[in-house]
N, C-alpha and C positions, 0 to 999 in steps of 0.2 A: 855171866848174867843169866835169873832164871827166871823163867816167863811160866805164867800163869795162860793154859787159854780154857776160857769157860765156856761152857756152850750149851744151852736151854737145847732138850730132846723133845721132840712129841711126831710121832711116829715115822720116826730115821730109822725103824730097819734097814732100811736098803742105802743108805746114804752114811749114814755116822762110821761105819770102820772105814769106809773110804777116804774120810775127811782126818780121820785120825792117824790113815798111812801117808794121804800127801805132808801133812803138818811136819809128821817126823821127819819127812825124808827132806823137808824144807830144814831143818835145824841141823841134820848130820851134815848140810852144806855148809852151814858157820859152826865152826868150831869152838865158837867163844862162847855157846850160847845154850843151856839147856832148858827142856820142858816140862810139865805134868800138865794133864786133863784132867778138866772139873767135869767131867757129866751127869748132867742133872736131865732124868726121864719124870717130865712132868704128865704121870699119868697115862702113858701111850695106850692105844687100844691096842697095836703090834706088840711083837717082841722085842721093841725098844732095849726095854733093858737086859733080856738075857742077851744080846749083842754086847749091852755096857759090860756086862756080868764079863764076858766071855775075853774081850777085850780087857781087863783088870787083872783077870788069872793071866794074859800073855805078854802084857807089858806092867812092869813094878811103877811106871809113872803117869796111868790111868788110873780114876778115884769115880767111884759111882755113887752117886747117889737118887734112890727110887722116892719120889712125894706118893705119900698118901691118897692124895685126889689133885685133880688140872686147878692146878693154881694162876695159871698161867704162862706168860715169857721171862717177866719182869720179875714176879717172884720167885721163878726158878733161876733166873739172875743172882738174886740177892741169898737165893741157899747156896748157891756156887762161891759167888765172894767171898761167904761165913767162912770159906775151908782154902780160901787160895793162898798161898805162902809166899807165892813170888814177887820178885825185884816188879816187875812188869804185869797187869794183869790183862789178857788182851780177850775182849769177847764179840764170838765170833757164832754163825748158824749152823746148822746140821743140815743145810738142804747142798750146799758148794754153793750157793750164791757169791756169798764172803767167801771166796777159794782162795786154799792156802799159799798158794804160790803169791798172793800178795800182802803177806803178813808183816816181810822183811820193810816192807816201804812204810808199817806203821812204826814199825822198832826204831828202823833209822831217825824217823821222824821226830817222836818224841825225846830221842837221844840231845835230840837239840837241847834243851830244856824245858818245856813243855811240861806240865802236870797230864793234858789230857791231847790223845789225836784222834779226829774220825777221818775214816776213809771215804773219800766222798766221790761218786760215780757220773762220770762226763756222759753216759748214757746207761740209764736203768733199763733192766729187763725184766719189766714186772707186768700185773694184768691193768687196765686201767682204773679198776678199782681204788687199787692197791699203790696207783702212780696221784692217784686224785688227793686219796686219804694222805699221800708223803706230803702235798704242797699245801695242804691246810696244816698239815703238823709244822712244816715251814713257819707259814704265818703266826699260829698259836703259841706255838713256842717261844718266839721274839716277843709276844704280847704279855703272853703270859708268864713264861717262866724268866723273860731274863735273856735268853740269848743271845751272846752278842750277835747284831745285825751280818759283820762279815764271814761270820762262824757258818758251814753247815752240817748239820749231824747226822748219823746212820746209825744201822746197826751193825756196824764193824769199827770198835776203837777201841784203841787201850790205853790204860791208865796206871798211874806211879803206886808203890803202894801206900805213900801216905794218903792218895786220895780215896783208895779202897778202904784204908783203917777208920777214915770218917763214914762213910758211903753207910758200912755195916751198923753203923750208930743208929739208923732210921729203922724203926718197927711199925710202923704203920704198914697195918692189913692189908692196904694199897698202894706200891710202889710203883714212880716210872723213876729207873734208871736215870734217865738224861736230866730230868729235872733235877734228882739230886746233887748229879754232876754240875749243874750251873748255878746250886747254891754253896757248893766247897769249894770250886775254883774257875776265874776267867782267863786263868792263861792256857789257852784251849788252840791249838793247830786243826790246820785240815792237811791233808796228803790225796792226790787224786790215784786212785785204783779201778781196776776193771771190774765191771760187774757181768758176774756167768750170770747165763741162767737156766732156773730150776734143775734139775735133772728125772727127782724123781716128783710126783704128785702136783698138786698144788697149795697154794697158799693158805696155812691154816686161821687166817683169818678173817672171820665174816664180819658183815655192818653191824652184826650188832656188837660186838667184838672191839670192833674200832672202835665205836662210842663209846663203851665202857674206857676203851683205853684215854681217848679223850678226856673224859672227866674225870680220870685221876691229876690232870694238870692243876686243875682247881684246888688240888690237897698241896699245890706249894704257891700261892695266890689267891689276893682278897679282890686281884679284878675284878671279876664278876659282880661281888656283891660291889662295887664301885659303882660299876657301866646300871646296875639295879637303880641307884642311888641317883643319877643325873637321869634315868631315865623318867623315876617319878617326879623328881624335882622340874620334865620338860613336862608330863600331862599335866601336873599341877599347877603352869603356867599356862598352857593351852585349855582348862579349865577353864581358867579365872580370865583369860581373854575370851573364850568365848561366853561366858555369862555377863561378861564387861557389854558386847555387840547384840546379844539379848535384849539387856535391858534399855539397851540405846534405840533400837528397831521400836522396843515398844512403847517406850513413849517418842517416838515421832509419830510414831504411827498405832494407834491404839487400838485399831480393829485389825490388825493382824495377830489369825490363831498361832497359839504355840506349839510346833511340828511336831509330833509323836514320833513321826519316822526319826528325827535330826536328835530328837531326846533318846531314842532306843540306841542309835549307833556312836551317838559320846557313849554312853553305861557301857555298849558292849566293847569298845576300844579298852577304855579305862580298867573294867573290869576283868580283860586281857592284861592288862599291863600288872596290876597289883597280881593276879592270878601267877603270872612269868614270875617276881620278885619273890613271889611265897615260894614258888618252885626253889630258886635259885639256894634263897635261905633253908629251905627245906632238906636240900643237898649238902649242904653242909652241915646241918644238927646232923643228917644220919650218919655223914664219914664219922665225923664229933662220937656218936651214942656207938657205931662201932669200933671205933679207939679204944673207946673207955671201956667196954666189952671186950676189950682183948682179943680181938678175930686174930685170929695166927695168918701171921705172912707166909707161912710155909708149914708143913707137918711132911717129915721124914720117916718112912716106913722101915729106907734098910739102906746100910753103905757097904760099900765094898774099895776096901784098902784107905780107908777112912778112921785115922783113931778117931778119939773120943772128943779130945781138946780138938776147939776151933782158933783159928789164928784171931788175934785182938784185934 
């Protein structure tokens, strides 16, 4: 059997050959089972990739590949995928968070039959940021994309390669991974694993980061413009009762003025609300006008032990 493990770089000097000696020494213990690395240095400010570089010259089943500019996690994901050949494709971090010694419990897992397994952790070790931001992706995720409710995801799981050969089908500028994973298939397992933590730095990602990563949810769901839709459909019912209670007030009562205060904060609610929905439509013409623009998902500077041809 031969396993694919992919792994998004951004500045693992001091981490990536470490992850890359446990991995192997995790496979020379099953014998049934070979590997290659996909690493993809998205950008690093270190010397990320002359470690990839140096690593590729000393083992024939390391593959590098260097992005042009920080693409991201997600789309250094999906440059990894472009080039993964194996039975299994399993992706994994550069920090040992996902340590390899719990790799075997994904493999087994999906052995079952399973298209897809995430490793899912009975205690995270992360900052509280970064624990806040996982239980809204929680929720979001179920709303948004689909998730089955008893499912939960990480960033440690792997996948068959039929659902890798559709995965790579997606060219939008802005990918999230998991999303596309829960529009190709629901037969989705968890397996519980241990979560390290960090070893080296911290967490490369900020709020504004996150949010960005948020609203790529929206590129595989019209919730939003839905929740838009019943939103106006309630002020435009809250409108029209209260100008119902208006007109009722004044003719019972004919010397009652007409409130300037109560007239300014209906306009500024209202005018909040259409304001929101423009927004929301607004987000979606521009992912729309950068589709159509062709934003690249990824640009490849340089590979190493990379032919030419990418797997279909």
């Amino acid at each position: 059997m031969f396993v694919s493990i992919v792994i998004p770089c951004y500045n693992s000097q001091a981490t990536i050959e470490k992850v890359v000696g446990l991995v192997a020494e995790e496979f020379e213990k099953n014998p049934g089972y070979t590997c290659e690395f996909i690493l993809v240095n998205d950008h690093s400010r270190d010397g990320t990739f002359g470690v990839i570089r140096r690593l590729a010259r000393d083992r024939e089943n390391v593959r590098g590949i260097d992005l042009l500019r920080n693409f991201g996690q997600h789309n250094a994901l999906m440059a990894a995928l472009a080039y993964a050949k194996g039975d299994y494709i399993l992706g994994m971090d550069d920090d040992m968070q996902t340590h390899p010694s719990q790799i075997f419990k994904l493999i087994n897992k999906i052995e079952e039959g399973y298209d897809l397994v995430y490793g899912v952790y009975p205690h995270k070790k992360n900052s509280p940021l970064k624990n806040l931001s996982s239980k809204l992706n929680e929720v979001s995720s179920r709303i948004l994309l689909g998730r089955p409710k008893e499912i939960c995801s990480s960033n440690f799981w792997i996948i068959t390669q039929a659902v890798r050969s559709e995965v790579v089908k997606y060219t939008s500028y802005n990918p999230y991974i998991d999303g596309i994973f829960y529009r190709t298939t629901h037969n989705i397992g968890n397996v519980t694993v241990e979560h390290f933590k960090r070893e080296v730095g911290t967490s490369n990602y900020t709020l504004r980061k996150l949010v960005r990563l948020w609203l790529a949810y929206w590129n595989y769901s019209v919730i939003p413009l839905r929740i838009s839709s019943v939103l106006g459909m309630l002020s435009a019912f809250g409108g029209f009762i209260a100008a119902i209670v208006i007109v009722v007030k004044k003719l019972l009562s004919p010397d009652i003025p007409v409130g300037w205060s109560s007239t300014i904060c209906v306009m500024v609610v209202f005018f909040g609300l259409v304001l929101m929905v423009l927004g929301i439509i607004g987000e979606y013409l521009g992912k729309v006008l950068l589709t159509l623009n062709h934003t690249p998902q990824y640009i490849i500077r340089e590979t190493v032990n990379i032919g030419e041809d990418r797997e279909a």
